[in-house]
MITIVEX-213383 format. One record per residue: residue in three letters; x negated, y, z negated of N, C-alpha, C in turn. Coordinates in steps of 0.1 Angstrom, whole numbers, padded with zeros to 4 digits, always signed. Layout:
N
ALAXYZXYZXYZ;...
END
This chain:
166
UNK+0211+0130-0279+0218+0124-0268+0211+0112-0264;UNK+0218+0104-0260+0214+0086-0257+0223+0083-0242;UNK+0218+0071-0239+0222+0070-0226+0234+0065-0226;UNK+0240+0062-0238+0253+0055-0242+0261+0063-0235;UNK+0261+0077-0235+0269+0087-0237+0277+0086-0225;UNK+0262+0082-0216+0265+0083-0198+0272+0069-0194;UNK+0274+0060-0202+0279+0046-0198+0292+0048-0202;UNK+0293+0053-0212+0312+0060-0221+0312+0070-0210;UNK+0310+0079-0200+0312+0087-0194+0319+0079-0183;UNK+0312+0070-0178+0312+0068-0164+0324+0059-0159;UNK+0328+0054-0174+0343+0045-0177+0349+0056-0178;UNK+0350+0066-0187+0360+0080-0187+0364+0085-0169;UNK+0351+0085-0162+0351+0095-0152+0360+0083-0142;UNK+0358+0069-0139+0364+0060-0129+0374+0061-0135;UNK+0384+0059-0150+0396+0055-0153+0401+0068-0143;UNK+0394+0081-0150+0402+0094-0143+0402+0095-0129;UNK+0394+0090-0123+0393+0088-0108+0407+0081-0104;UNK+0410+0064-0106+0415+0058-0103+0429+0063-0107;UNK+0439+0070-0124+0445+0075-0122+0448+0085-0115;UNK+0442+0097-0111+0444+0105-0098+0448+0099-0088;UNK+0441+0085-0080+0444+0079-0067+0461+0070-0071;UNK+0460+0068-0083+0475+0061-0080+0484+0071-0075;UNK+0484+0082-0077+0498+0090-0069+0498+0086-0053;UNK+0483+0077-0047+0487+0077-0030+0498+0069-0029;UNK+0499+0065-0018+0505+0058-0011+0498+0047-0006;UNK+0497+0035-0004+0492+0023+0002+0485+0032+0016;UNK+0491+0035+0020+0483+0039+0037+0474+0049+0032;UNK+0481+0059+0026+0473+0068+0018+0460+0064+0013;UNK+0459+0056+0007+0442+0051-0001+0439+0043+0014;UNK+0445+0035+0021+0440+0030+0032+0435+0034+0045;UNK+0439+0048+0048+0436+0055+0057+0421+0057+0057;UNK+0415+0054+0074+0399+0056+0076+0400+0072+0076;UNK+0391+0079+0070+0391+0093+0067+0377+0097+0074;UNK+0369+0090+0079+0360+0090+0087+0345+0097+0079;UNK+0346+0093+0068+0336+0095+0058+0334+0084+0045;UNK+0319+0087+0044+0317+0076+0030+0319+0062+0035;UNK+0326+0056+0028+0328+0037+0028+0341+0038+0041;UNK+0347+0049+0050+0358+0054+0054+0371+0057+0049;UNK+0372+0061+0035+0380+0065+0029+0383+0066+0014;UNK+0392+0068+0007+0393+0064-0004+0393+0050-0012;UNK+0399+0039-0002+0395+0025-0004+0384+0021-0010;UNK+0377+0022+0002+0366+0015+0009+0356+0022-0003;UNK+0355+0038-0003+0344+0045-0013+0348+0034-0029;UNK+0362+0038-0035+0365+0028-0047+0359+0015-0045;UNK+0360+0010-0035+0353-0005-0037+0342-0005-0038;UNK+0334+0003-0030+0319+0003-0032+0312+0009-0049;UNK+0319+0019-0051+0318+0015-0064+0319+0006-0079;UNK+0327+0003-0072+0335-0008-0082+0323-0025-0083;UNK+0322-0025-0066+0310-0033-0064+0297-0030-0070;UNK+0293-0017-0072+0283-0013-0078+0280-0016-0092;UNK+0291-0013-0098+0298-0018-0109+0291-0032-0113;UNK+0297-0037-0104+0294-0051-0107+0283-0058-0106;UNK+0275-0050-0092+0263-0058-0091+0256-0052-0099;UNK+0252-0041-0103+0243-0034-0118+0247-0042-0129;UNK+0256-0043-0134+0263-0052-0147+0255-0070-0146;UNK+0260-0074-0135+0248-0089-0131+0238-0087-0126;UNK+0231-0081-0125+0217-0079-0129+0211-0076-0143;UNK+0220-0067-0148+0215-0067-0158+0216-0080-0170;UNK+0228-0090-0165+0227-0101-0172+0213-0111-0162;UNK+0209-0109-0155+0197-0117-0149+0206-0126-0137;UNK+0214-0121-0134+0224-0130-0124+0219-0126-0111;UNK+0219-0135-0097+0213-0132-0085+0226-0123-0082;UNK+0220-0113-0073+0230-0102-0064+0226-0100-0050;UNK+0225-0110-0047+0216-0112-0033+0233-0114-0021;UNK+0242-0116-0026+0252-0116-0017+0267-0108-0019;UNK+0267-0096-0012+0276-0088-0015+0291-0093-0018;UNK+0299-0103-0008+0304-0112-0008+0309-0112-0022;UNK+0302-0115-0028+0303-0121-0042+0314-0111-0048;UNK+0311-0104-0052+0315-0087-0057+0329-0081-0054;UNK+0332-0086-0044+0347-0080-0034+0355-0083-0046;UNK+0362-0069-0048+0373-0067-0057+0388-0076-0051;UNK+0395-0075-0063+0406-0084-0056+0414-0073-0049;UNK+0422-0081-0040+0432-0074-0030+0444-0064-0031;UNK+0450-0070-0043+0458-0062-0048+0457-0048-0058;UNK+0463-0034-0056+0459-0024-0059+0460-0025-0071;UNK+0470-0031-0077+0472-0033-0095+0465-0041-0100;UNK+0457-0057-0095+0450-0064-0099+0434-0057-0100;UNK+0431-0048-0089+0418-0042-0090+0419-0032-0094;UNK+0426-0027-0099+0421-0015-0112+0424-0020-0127;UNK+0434-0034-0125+0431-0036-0137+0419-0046-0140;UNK+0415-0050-0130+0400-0060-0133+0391-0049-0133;UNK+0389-0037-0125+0377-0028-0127+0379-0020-0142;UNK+0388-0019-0144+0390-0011-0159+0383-0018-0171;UNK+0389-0034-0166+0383-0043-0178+0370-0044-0177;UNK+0364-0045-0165+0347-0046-0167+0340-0034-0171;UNK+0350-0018-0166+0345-0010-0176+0341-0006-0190;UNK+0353-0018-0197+0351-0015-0211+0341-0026-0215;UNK+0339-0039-0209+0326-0049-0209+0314-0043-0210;UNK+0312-0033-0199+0300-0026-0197+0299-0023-0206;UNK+0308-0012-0213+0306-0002-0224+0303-0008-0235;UNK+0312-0023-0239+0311-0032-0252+0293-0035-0248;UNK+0289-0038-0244+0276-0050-0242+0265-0035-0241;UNK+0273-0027-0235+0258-0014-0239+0257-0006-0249;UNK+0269-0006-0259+0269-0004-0270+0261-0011-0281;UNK+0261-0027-0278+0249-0028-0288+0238-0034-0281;UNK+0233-0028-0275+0218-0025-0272+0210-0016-0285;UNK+0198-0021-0284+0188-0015-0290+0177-0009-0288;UNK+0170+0001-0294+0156+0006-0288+0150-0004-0276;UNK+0148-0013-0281+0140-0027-0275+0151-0025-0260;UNK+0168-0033-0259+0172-0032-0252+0173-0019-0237;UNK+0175-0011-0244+0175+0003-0234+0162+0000-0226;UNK+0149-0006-0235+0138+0001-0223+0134-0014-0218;UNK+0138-0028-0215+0139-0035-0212+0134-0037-0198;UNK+0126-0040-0187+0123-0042-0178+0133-0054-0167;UNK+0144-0052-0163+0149-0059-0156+0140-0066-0140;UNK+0143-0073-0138+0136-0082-0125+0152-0081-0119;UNK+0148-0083-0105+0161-0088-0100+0154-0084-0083;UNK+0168-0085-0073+0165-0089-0059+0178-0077-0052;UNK+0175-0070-0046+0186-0069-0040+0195-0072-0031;UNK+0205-0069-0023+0217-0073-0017+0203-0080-0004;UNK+0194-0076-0005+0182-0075+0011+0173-0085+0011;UNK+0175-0087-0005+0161-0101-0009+0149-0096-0014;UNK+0149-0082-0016+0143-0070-0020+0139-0069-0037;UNK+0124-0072-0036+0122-0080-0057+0117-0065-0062;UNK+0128-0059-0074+0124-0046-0082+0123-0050-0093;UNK+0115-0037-0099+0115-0041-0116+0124-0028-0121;UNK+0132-0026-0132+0139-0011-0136+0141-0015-0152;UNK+0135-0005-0155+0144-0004-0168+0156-0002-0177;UNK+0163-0009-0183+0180-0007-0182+0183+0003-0184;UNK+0177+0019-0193+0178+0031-0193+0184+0040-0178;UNK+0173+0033-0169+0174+0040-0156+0179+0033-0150;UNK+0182+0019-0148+0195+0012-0143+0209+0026-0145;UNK+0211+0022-0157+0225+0028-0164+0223+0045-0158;UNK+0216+0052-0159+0214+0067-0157+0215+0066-0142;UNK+0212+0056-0134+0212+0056-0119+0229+0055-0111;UNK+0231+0043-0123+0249+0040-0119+0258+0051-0125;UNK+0255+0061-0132+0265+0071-0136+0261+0082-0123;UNK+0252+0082-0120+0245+0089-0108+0254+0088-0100;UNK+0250+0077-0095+0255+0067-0084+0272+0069-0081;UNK+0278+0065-0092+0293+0068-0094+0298+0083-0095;UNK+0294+0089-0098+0296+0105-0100+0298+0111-0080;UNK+0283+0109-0078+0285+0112-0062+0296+0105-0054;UNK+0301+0096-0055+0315+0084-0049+0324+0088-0053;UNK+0324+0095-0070+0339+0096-0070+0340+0114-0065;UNK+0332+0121-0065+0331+0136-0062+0338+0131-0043;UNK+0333+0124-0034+0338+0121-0023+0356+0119-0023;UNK+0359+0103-0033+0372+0104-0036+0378+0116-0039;UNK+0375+0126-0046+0380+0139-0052+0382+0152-0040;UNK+0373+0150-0030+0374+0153-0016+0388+0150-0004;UNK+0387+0133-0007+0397+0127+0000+0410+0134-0004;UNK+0411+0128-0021+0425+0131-0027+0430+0149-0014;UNK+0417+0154-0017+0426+0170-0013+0428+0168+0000;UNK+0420+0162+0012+0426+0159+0019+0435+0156+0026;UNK+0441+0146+0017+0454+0142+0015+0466+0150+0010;UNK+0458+0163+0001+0474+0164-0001+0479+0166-0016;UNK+0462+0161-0022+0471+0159-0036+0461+0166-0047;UNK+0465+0163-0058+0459+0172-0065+0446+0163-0076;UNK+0431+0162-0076+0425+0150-0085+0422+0159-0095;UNK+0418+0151-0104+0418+0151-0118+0405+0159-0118;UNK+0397+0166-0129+0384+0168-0130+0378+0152-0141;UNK+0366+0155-0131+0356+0148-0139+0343+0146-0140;UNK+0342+0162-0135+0324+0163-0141+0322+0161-0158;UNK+0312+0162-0156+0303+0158-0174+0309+0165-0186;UNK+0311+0179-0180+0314+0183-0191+0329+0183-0195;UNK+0338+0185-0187+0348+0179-0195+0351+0169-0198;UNK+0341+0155-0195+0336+0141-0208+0337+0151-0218;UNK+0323+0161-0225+0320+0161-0234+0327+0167-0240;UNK+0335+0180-0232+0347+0190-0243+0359+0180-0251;UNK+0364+0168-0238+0375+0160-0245+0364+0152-0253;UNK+0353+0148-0258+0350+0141-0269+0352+0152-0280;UNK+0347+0162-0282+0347+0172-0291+0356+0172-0295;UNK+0367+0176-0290+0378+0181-0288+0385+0170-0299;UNK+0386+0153-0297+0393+0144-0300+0388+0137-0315;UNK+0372+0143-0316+0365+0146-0324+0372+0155-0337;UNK+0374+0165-0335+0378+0177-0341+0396+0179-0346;UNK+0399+0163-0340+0412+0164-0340+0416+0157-0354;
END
């Protein structure tokens, strides 16, 4: 097992997130729910942001202003720009190498805050990271009303097998 596995995962687990959330309603994803980023929105953006700022960092890009990051406005433009940077991610950490994975990143954060990480534990941190956010969305959804998708790990791995075997 490789960390790939968790970066193909974590595109599997947001697509499955994000289809679940299209059944809301505009007010529905918009509604302050008085938890997390305050709701289903707000939690999606922050990951999506997360997304983004781990991805430029990992290209050596400054991430010093959140600002930067804000998804676009429209519900169909931002899942289809987050979708596409999912599969970016996945393309560019697919060919990584021994060398690449254990790679010492520099960077700054949103605070001005200077770390060192290695892209292993970058990447292991953001499937982390995203897993706890969308388990909240998966909260909201029932909240609301509706029914979310699964997307813990393992049924990543059953549907690879599975699609594997097919």
């Amino acid at each position: 097992m490789n960390v790939i596995e968790h970066v193909r995962y974590n595109r599997w687990a947001s697509r499955r997130t994000l289809e679940s959330v299209a059944a809301l309603t505009a007010e529905e994803r918009a509604r302050d729910l008085k938890s997390s980023y305050g709701g289903v929105h707000g939690t999606l953006v922050h990951i999506y942001q997360a997304d983004r700022i781990w991805f430029a960092r990992l290209q050596g890009e400054p991430t010093t202003s959140l600002a930067v990051f804000a998804p676009p406005v429209e519900w169909d433009a931002f899942v289809q720009d987050w979708t596409a940077r999912l599969d970016r991610f996945v393309a560019w950490a697919e060919k990584l190498d021994d060398a690449g994975w254990r790679r010492v990143v520099a960077y700054r954060d949103t605070k001005g805050n200077a770390y060192e990480t290695p892209v292993y534990q970058i990447l292991l941190h953001l499937a982390n990271h995203n897993s706890y956010h969308r388990g909240q969305v998966t909260a909201f959804l029932r909240q609301l009303g509706h029914t979310p998708v699964a997307t813990d790990l393992i049924f990543y791995y059953r549907e690879q097998a599975s699609s594997r075997s097919a």
